[in-house]
N, C-alpha and C positions, 0 to 999 in steps of 0.2 A: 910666801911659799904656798900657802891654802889657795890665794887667790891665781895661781900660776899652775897647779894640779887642776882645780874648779878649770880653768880655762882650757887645759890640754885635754880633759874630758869631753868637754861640749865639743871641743874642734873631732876630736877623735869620733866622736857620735853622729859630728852632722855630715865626714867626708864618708865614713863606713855604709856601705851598700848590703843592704839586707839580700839574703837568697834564700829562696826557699828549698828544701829537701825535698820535695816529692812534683816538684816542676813537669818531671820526666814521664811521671805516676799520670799528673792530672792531662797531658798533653795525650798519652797511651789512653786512658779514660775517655776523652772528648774521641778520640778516632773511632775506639771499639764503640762508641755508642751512635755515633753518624752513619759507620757499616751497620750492625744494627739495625738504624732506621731506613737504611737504604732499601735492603734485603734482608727482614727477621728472621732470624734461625736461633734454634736448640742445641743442645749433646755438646760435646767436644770439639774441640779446635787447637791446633797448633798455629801460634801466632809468633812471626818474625818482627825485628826490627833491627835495628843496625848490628846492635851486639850482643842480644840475649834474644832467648827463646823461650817461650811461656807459653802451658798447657789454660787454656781455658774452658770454663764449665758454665754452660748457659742454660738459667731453668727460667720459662715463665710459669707463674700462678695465679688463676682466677681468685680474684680479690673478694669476691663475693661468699667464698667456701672457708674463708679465715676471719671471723672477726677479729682474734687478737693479733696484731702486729709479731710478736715476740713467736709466737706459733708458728704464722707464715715465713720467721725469718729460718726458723730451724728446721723447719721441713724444706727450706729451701738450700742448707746446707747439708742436710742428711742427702737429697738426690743431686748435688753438687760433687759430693764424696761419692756416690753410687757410680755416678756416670764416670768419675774420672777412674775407681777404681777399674771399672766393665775396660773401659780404654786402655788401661796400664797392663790390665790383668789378665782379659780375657775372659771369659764368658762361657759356659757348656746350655745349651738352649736345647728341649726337648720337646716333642708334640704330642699330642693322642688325640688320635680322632675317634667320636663314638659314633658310628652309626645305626638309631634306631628304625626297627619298623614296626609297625601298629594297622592290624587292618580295624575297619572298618564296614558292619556290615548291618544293611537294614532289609527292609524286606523285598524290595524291588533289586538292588545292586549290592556290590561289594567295592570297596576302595581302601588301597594303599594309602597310609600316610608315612612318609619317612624323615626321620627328625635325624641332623647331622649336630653334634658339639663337637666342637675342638679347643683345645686347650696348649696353649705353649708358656713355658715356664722357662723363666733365663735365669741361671743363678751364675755370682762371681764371686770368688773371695779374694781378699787382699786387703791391705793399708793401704790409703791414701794420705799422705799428711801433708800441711803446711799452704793449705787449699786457703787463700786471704777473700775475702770482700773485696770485692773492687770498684763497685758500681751497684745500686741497683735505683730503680725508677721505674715509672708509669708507661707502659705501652702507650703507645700513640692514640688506641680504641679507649683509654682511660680506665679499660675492664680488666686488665690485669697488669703484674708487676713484674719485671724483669730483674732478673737477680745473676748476677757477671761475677763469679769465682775464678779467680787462677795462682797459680804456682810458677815461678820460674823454675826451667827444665836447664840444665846442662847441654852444651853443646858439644858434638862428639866430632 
């Protein structure tokens, strides 16, 4: 009876076909990284595919300004969450322009200098949750690191 269980196992193990869970995951990964390298781009995206919809958040970081790993990966989700919530959420953006003037005056002439600052300020608030990892890797220039966040969004 041992030897007749022993056998129906091993048969059962060698016809059973392994699959993998995230087939779907790494197939979606390999395309967003080909677009990607086709044409790099930043911010938000909405990304289709047959039957779901997912918001994506794309930060690159000069690798140079992080030496700890663990640092650039969190700064890289903190404006992963920023960006998507500015998308979700909306944004109030305001400017001020300063314009200074300043003469200047020696003994032969006089001269205007006029100095302009401007300043714009975006603030958003809101929740962003459920923002995954998806990817991240070496820009093509080696000098910085690409970091691919998304959510799946509901289809309406």
């Amino acid at each position: 009876m041992k030897k007749l269980l022993l056998l129906l196992t091993l048969a059962f193990t060698l016809t059973a076909s392994a699959q993998s869970f995230n087939d779907d995951k790494t197939a979606f990964t390999n395309f967003l990284k080909r677009m990607y390298t086709a044409t790099p781009f930043e911010g938000v995206k909405i990304v289709d595919d047959y039957d779901h919809q997912y918001l994506l958040s794309v930060i690159s970081l000069d690798k140079t300004k992080y030496t700890d790993p663990s640092i650039m990966n969190r700064v890289a989700q903190v404006k992963a969450q920023s960006q998507a919530s500015t998308f979700l959420n909306g944004a109030t953006i305001s400017m001020d322009m300063v314009i200074r003037t300043s003469e200047l005056t020696s003994e032969d002439s006089t001269s205007t200098l006029v100095e302009t600052v401007e300043s714009i300020k975006q603030n958003s608030m809101g929740f962003t949750q459920g923002l995954e990892l998806l990817a991240n890797f070496e820009n093509t220039d080696s000098k910085r690191m690409v970091f691919m966040y998304y959510r799946e969004i509901k289809k309406q």
